[in-house]
C-alpha positions in Angstrom: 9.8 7.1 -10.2 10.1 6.7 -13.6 10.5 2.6 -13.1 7.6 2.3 -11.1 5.2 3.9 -14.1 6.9 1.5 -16.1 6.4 -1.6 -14.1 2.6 0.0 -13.6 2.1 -0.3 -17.5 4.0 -3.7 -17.6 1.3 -5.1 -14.8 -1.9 -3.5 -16.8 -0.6 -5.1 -20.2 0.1 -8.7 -18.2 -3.0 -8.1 -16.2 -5.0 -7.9 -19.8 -3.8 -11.9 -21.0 -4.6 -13.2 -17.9 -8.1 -12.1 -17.3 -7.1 -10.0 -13.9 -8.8 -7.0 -13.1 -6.9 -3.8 -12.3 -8.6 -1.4 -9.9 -7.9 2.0 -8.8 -8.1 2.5 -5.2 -8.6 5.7 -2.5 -7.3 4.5 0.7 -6.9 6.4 4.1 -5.0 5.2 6.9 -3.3 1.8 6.7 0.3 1.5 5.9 -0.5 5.4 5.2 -0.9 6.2 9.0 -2.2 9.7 8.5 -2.6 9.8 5.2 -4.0 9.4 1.8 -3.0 7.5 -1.5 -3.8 6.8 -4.7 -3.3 3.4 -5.3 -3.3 0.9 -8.8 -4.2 -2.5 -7.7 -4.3 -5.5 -9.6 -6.6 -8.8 -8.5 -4.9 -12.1 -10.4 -7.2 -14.9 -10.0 -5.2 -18.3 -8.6 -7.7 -20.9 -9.6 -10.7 -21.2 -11.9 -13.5 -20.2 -10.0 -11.7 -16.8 -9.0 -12.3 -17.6 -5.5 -8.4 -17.2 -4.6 -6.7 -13.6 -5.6 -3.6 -12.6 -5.5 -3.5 -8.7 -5.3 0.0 -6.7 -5.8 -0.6 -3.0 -5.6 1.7 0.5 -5.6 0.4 4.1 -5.0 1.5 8.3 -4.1 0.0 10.2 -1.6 0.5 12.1 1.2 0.5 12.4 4.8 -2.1 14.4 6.7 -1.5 17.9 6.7 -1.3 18.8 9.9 1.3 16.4 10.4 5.1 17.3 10.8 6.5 15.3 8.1 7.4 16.4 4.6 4.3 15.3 2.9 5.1 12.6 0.1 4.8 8.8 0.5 5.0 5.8 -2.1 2.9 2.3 0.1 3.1 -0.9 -1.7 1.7 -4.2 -0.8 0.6 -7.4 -1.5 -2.2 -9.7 -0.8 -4.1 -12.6 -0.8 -7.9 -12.9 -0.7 -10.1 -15.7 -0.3 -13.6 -14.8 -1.3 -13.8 -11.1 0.8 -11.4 -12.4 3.6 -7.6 -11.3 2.9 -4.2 -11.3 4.8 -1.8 -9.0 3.4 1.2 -6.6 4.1 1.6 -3.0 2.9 5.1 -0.8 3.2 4.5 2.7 2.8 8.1 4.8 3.0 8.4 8.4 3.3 10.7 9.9 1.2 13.2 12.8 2.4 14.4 11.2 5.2 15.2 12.2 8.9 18.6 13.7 7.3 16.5 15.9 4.8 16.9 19.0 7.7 13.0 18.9 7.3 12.3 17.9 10.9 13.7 16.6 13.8 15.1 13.0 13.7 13.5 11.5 16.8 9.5 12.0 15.3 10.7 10.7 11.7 9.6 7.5 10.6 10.9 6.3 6.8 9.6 3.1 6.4 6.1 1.9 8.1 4.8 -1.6 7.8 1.6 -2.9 7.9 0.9 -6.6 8.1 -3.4 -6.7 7.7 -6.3 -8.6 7.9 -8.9 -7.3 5.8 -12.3 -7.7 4.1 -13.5 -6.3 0.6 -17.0 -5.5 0.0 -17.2 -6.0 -4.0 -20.7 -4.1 -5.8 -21.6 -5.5 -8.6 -21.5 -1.9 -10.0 -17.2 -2.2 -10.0 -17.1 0.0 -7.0 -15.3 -1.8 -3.9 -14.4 -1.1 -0.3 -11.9 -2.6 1.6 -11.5 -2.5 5.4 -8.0 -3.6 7.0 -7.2 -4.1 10.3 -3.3 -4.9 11.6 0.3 -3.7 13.4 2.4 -0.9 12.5 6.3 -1.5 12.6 8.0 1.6 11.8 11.4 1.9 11.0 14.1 4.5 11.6 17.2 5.0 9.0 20.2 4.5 11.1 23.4 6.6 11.2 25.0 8.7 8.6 23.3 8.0 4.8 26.8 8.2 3.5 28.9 5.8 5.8 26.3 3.7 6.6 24.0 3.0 3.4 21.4 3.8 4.9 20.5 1.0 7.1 17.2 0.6 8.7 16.4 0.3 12.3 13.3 -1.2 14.3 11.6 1.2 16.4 10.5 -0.8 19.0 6.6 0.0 19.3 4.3 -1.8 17.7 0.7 -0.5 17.9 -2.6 -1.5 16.2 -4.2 0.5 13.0 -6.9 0.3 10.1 -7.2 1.7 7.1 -10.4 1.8 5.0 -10.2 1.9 0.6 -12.4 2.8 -1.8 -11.9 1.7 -5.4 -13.2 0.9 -8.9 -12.4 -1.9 -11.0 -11.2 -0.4 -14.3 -11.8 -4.4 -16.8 -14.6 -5.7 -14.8 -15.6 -9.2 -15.7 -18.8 -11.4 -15.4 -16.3 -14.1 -13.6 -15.4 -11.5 -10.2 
């Protein structure tokens, strides 16, 4: 937890030499499923005319409440945006684990990912939207955590999902 603040701070100081914007982001559904995150997001600009964004980004949440899950997640992602139109993945992963005691092992998932297509709706007041639409792989830890490491296992369903965000960009410039 502690490393992931860190690396946070490391990508708002970087994000301030190269002209990138950092956002803060609301975001239901996506690699969330069922749930809500807070998410820091940070657009880097690949060429000049800021046309072509790379955008890393790392949030908490939780999972809906009626939901039989314990209720943390951590979602992380990447990606890449050409003018509103991106292609991205997110990985959101669940902490406690179907060995936590919490609930049952056959309706846990640990890790879900999210590979998206998606479209952001900029304002020129700093407030943005974003609308993704993709596949949810989930994946299963496998066997014992202590004789096995922990290794993870398909699921083998793969079914459609979306996710809608809502966010601000904190250094807005004239160039975005």
């Amino acid at each position: 937890m502690k490393n992931i603040i860190y690396l946070t701070l490391l990508l708002i100081c970087f994000a301030h030499d190269i002209r990138s914007q950092v956002g803060l982001e609301a975001q239901f559904g996506g690699a969330n499923f069922f749930g809500f995150t807070l998410n820091a997001r940070l657009d880097i600009p690949l060429d000049q005319t800021n046309l072509h964004t790379l955008s890393p980004s790392i949030g908490f949440g939780i999972v809906a409440p009626w939901w039989d899950w314990p209720s943390g997640l951590v979602n992380a992602g990447v990606n890449y945006r050409y003018k509103a139109w991106g292609v991205g993945t997110e990985l959101s992963v669940f902490p406690g684990g179907s060995f936590s005691g919490f609930v049952r092992a056959s309706d846990r998932v640990d890790v879900l990912m999210y590979p998206n297509f998606n479209y952001t709706l900029i304002m020129r007041s700093g407030w943005y939207f974003r609308f993704s639409a993709g596949a949810y792989f989930a994946y299963l830890k496998n066997g014992s955590p202590f004789l096995d490491g922990n290794k993870l296992q398909f699921q083998g369903d793969v079914i459609p999902g979306a996710g809608v965000g809502v966010g601000y960009m904190i250094n807005r410039t004239n160039d975005f």
